[in-house]
C-alpha positions as protocol buffer text, in pm:
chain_id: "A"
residue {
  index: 1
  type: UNK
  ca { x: -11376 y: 10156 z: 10896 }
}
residue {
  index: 2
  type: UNK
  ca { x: -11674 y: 10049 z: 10660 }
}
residue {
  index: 3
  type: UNK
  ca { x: -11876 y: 9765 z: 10728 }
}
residue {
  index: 4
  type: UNK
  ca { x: -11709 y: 9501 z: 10507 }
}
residue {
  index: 5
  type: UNK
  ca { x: -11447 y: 9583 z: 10649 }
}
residue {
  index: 6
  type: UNK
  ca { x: -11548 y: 9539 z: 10999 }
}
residue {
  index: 7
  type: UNK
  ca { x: -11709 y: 9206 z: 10922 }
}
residue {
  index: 8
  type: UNK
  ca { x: -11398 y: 9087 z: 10751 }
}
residue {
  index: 9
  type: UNK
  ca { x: -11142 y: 9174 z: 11028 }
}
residue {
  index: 10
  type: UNK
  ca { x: -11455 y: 9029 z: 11264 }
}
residue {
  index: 11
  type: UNK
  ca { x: -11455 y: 8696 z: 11096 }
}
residue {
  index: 12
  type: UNK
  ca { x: -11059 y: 8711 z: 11124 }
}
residue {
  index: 13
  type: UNK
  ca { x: -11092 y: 8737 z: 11473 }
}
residue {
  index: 14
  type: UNK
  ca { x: -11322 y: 8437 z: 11474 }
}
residue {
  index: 15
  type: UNK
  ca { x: -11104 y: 8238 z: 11314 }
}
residue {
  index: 16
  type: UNK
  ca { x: -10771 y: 8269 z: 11517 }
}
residue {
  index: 17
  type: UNK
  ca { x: -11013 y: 8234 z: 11824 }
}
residue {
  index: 18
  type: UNK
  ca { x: -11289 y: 8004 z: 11731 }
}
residue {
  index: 19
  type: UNK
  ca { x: -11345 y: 7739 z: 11997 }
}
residue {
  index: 20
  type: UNK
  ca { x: -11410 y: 7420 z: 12003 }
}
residue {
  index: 21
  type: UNK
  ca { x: -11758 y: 7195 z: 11913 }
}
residue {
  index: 22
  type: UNK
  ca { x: -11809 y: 6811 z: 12045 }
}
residue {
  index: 23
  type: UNK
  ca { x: -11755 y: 6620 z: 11739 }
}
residue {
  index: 24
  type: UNK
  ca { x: -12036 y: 6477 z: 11572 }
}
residue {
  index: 25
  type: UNK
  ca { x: -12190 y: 6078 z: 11637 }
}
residue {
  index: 26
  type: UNK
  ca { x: -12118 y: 5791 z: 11429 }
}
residue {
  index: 27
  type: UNK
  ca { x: -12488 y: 5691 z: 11412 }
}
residue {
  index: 28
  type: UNK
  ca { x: -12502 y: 6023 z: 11148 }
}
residue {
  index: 29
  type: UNK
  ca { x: -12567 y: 5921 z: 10800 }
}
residue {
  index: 30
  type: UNK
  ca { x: -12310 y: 5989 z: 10505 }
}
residue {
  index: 31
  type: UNK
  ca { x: -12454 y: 6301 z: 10432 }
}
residue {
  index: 32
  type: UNK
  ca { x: -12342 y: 6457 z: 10753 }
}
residue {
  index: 33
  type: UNK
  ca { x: -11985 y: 6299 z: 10635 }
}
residue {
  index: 34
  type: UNK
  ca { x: -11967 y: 6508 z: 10324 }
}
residue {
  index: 35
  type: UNK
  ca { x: -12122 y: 6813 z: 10494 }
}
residue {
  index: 36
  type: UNK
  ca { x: -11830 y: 6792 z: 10793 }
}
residue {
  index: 37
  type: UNK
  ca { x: -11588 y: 6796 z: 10491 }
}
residue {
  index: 38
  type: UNK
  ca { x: -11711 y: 7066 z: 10321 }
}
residue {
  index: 39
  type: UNK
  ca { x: -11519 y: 7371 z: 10540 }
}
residue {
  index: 40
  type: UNK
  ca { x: -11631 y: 7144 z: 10866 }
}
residue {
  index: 41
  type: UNK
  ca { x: -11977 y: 7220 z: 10990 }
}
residue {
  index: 42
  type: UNK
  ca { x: -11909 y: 7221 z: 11350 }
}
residue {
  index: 43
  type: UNK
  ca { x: -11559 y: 7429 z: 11304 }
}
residue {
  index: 44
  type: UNK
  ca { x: -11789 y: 7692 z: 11117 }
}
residue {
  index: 45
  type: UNK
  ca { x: -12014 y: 7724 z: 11354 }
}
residue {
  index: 46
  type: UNK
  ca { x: -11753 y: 7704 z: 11660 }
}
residue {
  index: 47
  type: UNK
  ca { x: -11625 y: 7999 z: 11426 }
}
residue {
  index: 48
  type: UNK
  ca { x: -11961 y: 8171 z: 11394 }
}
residue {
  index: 49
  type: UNK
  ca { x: -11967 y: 8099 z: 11787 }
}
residue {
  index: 50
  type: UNK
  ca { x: -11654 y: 8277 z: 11829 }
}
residue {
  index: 51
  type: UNK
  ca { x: -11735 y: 8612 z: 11626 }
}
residue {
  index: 52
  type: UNK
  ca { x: -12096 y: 8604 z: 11854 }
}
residue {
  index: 53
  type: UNK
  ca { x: -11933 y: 8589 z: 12154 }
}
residue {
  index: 54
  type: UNK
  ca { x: -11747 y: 8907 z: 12103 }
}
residue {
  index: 55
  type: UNK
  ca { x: -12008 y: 9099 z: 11980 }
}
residue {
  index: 56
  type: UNK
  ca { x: -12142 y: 9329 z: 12282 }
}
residue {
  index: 57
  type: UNK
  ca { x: -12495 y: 9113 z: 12277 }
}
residue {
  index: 58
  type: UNK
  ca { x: -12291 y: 8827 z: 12526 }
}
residue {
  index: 59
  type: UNK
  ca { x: -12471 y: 8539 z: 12337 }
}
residue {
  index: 60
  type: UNK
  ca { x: -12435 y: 8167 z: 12454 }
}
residue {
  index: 61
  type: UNK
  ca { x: -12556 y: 7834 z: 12279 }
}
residue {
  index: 62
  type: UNK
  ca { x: -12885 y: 7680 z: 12393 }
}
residue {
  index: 63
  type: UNK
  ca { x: -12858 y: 7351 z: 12196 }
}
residue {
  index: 64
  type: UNK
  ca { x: -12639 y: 7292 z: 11907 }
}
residue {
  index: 65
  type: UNK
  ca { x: -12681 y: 6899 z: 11705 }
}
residue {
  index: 66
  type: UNK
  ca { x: -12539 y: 6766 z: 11393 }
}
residue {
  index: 67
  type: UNK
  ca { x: -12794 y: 6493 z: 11237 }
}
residue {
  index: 68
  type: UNK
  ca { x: -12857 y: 6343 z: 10883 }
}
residue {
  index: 69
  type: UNK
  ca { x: -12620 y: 6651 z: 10702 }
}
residue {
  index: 70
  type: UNK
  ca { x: -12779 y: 6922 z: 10898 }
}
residue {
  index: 71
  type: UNK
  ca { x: -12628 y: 7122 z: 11157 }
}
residue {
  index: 72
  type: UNK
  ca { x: -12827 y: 7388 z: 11394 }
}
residue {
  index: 73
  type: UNK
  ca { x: -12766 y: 7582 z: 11697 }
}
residue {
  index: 74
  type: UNK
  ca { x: -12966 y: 7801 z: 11856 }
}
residue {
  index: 75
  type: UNK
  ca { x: -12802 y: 8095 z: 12070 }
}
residue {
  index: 76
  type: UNK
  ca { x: -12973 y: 8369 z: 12291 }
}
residue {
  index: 77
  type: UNK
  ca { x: -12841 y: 8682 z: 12399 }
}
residue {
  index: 78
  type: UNK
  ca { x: -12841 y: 8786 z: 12755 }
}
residue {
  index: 79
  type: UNK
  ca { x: -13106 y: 9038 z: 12706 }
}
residue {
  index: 80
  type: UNK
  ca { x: -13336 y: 8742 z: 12525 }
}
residue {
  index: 81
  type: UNK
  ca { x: -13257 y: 8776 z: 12128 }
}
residue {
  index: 82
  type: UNK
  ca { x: -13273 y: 8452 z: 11986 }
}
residue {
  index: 83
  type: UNK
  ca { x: -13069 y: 8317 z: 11681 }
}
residue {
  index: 84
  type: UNK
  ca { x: -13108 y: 7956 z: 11507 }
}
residue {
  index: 85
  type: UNK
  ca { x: -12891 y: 7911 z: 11254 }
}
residue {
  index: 86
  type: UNK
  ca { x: -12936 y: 7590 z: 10998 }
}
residue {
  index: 87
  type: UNK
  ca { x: -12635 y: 7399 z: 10776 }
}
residue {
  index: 88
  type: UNK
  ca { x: -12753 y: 7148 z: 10555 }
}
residue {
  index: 89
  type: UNK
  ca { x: -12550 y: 6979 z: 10266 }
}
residue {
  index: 90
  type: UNK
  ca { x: -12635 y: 6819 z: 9979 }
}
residue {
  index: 91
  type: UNK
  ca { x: -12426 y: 6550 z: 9769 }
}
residue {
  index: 92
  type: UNK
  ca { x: -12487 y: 6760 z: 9477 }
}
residue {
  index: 93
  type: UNK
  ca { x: -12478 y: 7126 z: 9401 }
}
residue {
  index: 94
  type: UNK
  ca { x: -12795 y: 7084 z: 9155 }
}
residue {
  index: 95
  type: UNK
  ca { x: -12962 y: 6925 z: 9486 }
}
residue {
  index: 96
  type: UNK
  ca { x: -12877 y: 7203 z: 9722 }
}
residue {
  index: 97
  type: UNK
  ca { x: -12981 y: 7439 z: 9422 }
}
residue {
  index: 98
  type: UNK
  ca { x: -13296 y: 7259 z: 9428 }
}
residue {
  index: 99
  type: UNK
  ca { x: -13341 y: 7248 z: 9834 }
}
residue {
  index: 100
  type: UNK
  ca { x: -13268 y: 7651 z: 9787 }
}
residue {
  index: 101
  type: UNK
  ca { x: -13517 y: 7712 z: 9531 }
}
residue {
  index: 102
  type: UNK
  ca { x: -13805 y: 7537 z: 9687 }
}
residue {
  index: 103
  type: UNK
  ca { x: -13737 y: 7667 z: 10031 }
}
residue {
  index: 104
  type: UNK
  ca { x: -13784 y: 7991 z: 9895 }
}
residue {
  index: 105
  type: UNK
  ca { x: -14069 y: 7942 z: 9696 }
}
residue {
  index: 106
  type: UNK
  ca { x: -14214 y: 7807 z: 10038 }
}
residue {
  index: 107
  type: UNK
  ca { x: -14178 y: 8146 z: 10228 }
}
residue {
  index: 108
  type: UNK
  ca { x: -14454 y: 8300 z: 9926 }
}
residue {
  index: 109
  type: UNK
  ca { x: -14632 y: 8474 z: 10193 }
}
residue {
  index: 110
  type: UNK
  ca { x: -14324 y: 8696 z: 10312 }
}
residue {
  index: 111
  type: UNK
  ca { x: -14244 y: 8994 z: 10170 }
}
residue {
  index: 112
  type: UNK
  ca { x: -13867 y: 8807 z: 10040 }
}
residue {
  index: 113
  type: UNK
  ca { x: -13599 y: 9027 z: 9858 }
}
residue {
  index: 114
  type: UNK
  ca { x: -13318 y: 8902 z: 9691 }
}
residue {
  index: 115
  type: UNK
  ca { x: -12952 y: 8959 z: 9864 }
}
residue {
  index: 116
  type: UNK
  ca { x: -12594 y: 8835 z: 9750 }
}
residue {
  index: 117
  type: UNK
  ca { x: -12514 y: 8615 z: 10005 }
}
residue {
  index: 118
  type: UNK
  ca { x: -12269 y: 8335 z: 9877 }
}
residue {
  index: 119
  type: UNK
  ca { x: -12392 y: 8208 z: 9580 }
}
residue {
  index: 120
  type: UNK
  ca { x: -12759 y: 8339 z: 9597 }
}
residue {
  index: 121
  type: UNK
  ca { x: -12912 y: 8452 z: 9902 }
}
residue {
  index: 122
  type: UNK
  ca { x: -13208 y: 8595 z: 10026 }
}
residue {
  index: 123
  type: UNK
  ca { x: -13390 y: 8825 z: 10316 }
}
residue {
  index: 124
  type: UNK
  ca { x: -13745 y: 8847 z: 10493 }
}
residue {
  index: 125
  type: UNK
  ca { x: -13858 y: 9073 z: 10780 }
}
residue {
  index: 126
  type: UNK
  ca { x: -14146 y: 9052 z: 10961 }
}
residue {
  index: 127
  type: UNK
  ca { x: -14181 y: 9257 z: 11273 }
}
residue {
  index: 128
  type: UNK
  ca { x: -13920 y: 9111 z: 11521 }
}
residue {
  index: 129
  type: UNK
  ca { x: -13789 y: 8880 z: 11330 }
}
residue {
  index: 130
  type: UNK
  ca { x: -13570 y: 8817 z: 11007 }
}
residue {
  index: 131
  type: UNK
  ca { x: -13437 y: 8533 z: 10865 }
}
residue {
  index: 132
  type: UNK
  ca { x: -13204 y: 8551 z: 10554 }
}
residue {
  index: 133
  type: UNK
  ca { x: -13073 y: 8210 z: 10368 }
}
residue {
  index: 134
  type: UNK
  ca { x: -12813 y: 8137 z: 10125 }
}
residue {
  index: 135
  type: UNK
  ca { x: -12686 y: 7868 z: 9936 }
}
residue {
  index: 136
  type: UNK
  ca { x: -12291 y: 7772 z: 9882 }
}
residue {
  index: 137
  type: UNK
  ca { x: -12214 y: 7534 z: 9638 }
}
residue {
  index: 138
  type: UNK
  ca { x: -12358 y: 7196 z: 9852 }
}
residue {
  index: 139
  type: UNK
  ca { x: -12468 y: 7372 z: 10143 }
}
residue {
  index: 140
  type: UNK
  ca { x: -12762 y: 7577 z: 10233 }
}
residue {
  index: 141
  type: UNK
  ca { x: -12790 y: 7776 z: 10536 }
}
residue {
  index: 142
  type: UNK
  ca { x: -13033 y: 8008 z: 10686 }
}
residue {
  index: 143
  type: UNK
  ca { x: -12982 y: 8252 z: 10997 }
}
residue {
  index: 144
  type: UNK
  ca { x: -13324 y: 8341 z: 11156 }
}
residue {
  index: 145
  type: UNK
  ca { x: -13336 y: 8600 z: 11380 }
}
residue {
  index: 146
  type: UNK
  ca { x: -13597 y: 8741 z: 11676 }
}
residue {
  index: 147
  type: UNK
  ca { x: -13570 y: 9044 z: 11853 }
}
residue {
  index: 148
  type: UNK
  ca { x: -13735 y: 9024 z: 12181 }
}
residue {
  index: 149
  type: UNK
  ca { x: -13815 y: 9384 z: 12251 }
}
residue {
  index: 150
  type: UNK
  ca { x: -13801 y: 9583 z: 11920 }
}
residue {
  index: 151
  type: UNK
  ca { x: -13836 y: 9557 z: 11519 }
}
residue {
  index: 152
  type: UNK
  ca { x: -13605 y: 9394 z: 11287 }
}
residue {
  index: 153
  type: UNK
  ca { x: -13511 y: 9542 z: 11044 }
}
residue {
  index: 154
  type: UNK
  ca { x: -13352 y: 9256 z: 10800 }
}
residue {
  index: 155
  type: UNK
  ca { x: -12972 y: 9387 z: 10855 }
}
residue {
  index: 156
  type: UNK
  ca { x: -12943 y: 9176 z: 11159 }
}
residue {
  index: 157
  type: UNK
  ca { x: -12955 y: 8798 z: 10989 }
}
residue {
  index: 158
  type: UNK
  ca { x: -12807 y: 8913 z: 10654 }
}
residue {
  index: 159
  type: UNK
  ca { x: -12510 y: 9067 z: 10864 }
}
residue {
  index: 160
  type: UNK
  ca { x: -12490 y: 8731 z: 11032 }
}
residue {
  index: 161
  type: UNK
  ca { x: -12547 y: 8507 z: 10707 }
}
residue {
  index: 162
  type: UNK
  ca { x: -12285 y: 8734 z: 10553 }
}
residue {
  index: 163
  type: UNK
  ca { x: -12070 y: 8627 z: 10831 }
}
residue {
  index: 164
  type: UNK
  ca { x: -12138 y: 8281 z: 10822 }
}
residue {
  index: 165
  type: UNK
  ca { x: -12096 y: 8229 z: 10430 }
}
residue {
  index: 166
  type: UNK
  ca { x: -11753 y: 8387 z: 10434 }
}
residue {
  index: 167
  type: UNK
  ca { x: -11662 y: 8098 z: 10726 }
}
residue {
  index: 168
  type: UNK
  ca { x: -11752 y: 7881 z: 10491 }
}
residue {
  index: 169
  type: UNK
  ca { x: -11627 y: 7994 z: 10177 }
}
């Protein structure tokens, strides 16, 4: 089995077993309304929760909030990995295009390479950690990734973004 194929039956799996997330505040502003709407926020990352937990790393959720039409949780393996992954929406598509654009303009001093990943997407690595971000018609998210006792080598947050997107999509 190739590795598309893998991910796809793996976010299959996460979708007939995804769990359940608290449901969000009412102090949130609208933002976090449309973002909820979108493919649900939380549901996407109970799903993204779901696929983790049976992948042979045995992650768990250290915090996970939903404020002002961002979503992150932050997960750790049981041998110390550490993932925070970022949702933010955008009442526009131009805005989120924006949000993209500059974000990645702001990470100049990595060594960033260009990945399809939703509608645009995009890689670093640096040592033990890579991050990868892509944008999806009003949302943006962005997996970052540490290793705690080797080298990334990239594959390890695009595999996950990859993941992620096609929750969303």
């Amino acid at each position: 089995m190739n590795r598309n194929n893998l991910l796809a039956v793996l976010v299959i799996l996460g979708l007939l077993t995804a769990g359940c997330m608290s449901t969000p505040g009412t102090g949130q502003e609208s933002r976090t309304g449309n973002l909820a709407k979108a493919v649900g926020a939380n549901e996407a990352l109970s799903m993204f929760d779901g696929y983790l937990e049976r992948s042979p790393q045995d992650w768990y959720i250290n915090s996970s909030f939903c404020r002002s039409g961002m979503c992150r949780q932050q997960l750790i393996s049981a041998h110390g990995d550490f993932i925070v992954v970022t949702l933010t929406g955008y009442s526009s598509v131009s805005d989120a295009e924006n949000a993209f654009n500059i974000m990645k303009k702001g990470l100049a001093e990595h060594n960033v390479s260009t990945e399809k990943i939703a509608d645009s997407g995009y890689v670093w690595k640096q040592g033990s950690r890579s991050e990868s971000g892509f944008l999806s018609g009003k949302l943006v998210g962005v997996v970052d990734y540490q290793y705690v006792q080797e080298n990334a080598t990239g594959d390890e947050s695009s595999d996950l973004a990859n993941v992620l997107a096609q929750i969303l999509a």
